[in-house]
FIZA-671656 format. One record per residue: residue number from 1; residue in three letters; x, y, z of N, C-alpha, C in turn. Coordinates in Angstrom, 3 decimals, decimal comma. Layout:
[NUM ALA [X Y Z] [X Y Z] [X Y Z]] ...
END
This chain:
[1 UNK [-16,452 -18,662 91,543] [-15,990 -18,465 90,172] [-16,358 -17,043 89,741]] [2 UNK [-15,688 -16,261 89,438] [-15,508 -14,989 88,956] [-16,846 -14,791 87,719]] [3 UNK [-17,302 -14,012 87,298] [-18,832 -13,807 85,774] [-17,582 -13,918 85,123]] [4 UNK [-16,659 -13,277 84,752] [-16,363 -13,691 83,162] [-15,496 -15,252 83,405]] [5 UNK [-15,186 -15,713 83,761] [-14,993 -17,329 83,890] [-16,391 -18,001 83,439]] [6 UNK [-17,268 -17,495 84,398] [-18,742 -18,547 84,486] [-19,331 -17,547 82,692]] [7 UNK [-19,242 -16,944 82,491] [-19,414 -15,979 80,890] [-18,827 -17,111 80,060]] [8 UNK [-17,296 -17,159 80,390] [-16,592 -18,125 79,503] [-17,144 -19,745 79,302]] [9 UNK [-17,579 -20,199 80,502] [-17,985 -21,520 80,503] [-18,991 -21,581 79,909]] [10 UNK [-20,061 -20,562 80,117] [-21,359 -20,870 79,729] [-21,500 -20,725 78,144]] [11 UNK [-20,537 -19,686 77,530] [-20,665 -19,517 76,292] [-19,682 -20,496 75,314]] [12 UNK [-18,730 -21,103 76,080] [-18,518 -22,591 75,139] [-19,260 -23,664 75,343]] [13 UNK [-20,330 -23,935 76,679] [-20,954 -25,234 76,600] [-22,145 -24,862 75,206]] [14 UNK [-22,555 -23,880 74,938] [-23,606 -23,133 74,278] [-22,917 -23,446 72,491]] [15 UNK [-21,950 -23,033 72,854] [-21,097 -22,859 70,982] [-20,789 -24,641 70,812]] [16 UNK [-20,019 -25,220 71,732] [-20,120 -26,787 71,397] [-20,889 -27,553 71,401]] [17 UNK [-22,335 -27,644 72,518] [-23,698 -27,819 72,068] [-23,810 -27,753 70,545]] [18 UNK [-23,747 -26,574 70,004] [-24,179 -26,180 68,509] [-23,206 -27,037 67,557]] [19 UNK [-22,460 -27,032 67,600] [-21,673 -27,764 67,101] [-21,651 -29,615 67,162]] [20 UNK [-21,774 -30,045 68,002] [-22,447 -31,142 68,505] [-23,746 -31,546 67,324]] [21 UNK [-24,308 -30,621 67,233] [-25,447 -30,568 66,507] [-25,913 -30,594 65,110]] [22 UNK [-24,502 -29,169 64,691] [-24,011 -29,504 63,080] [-23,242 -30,757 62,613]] [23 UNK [-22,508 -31,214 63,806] [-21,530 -32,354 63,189] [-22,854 -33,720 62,704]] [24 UNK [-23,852 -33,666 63,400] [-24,962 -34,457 62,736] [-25,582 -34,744 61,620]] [25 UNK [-24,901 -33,213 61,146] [-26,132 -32,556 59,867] [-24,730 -32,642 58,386]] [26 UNK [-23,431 -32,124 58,890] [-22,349 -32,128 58,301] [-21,078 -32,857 58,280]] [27 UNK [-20,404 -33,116 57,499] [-18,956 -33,879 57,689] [-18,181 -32,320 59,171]] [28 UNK [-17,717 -33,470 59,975] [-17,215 -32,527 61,055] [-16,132 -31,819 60,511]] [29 UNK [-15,009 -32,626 59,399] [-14,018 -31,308 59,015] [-15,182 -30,100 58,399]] [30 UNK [-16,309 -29,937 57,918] [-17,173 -28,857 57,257] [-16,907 -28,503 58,521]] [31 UNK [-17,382 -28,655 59,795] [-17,861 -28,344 60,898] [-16,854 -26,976 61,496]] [32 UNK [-15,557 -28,164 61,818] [-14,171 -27,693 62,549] [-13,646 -26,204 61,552]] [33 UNK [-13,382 -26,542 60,265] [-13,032 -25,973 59,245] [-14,090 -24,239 59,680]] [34 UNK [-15,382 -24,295 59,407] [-16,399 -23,321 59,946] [-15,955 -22,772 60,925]] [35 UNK [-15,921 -23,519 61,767] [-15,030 -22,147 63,822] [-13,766 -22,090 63,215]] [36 UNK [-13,196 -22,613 62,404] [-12,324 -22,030 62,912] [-12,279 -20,843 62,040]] [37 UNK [-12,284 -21,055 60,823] [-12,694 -19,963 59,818] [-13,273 -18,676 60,583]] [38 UNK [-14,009 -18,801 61,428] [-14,768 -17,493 62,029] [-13,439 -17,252 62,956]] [39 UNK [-13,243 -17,662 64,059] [-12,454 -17,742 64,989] [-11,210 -16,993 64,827]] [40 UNK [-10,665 -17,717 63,602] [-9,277 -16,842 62,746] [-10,290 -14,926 62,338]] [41 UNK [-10,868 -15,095 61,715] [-11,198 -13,778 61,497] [-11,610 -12,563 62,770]] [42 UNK [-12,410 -13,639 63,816] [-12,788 -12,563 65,175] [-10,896 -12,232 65,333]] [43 UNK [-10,178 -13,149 65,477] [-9,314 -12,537 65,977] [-8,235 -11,366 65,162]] [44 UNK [-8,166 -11,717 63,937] [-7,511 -10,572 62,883] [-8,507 -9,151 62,913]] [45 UNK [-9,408 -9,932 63,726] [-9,779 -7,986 62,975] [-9,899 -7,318 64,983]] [46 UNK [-9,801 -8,074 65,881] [-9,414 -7,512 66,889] [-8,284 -7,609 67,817]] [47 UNK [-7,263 -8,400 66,902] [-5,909 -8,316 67,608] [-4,737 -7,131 66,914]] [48 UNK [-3,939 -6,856 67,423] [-2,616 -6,726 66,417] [-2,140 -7,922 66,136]] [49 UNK [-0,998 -7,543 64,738] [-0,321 -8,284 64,111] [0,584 -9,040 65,703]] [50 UNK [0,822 -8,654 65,753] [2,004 -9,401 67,341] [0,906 -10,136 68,306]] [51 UNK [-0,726 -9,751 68,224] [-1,051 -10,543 69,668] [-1,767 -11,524 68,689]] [52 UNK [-2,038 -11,557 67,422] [-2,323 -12,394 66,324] [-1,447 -13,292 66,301]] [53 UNK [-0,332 -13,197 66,126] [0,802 -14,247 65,602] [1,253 -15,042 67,266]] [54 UNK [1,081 -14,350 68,306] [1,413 -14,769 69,361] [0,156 -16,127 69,581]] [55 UNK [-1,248 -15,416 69,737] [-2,304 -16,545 69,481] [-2,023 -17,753 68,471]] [56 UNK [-1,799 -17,508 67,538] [-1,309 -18,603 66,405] [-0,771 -19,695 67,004]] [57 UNK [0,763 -18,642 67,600] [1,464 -19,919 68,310] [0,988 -20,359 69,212]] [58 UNK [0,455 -19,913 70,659] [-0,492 -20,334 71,593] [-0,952 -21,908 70,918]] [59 UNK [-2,183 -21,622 69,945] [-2,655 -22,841 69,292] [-2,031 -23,691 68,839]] [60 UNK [-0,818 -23,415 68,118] [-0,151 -24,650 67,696] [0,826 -25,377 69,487]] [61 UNK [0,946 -24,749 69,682] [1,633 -25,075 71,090] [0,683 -25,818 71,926]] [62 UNK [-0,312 -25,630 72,263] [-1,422 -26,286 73,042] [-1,860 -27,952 72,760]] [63 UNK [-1,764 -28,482 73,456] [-2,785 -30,405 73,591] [-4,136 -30,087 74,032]] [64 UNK [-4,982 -30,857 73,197] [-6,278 -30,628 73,532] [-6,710 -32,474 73,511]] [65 UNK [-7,682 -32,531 73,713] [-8,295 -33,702 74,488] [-9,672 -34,151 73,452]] [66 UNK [-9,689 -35,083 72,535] [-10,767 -35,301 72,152] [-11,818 -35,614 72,621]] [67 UNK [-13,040 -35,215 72,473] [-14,330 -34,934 73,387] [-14,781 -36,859 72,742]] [68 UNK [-15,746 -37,116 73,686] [-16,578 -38,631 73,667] [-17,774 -38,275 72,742]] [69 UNK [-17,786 -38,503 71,066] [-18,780 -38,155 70,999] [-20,545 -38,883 71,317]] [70 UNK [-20,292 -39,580 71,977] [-21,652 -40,514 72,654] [-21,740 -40,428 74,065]] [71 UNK [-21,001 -38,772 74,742] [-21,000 -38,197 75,680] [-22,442 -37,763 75,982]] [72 UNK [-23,101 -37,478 77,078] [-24,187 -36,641 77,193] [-23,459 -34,812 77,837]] [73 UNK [-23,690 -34,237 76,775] [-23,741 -33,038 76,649] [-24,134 -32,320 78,109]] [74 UNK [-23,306 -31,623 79,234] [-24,580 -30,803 80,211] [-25,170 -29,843 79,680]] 
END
């Protein structure tokens, strides 16, 4: 596996861990609502307007998989 793959893995098991953690403490829309809030902003202030709106769609286009939350975390 290539460092920025194993970069990538390691730094979402780390950010959803945390999250995992707030959803304990908070209603998870507070939670979800929070990344993404950041998430939208990392990317407006380092994309252009075109690789911004392209990401947008990316996300709305994408299926994602709801996590088990009575999963054990690695």
């Amino acid at each position: 596996m290539s460092d920025e793959k194993e970069d990538l893995e390691k730094i979402y098991k780390d950010v959803f861990r945390d999250a995992v953690i707030y959803e304990k403490q908070y209603p998870i829309q507070m939670v979800a609502a929070t990344y993404m809030a950041i998430a939208m902003r990392l990317y407006k202030t380092h994309l252009t307007d075109e690789e911004y709106g392209k990401m947008i769609q990316t996300v709305m286009d994408t299926e994602v998989k709801p996590y088990e939350p009575n999963k054990k975390l690695n």
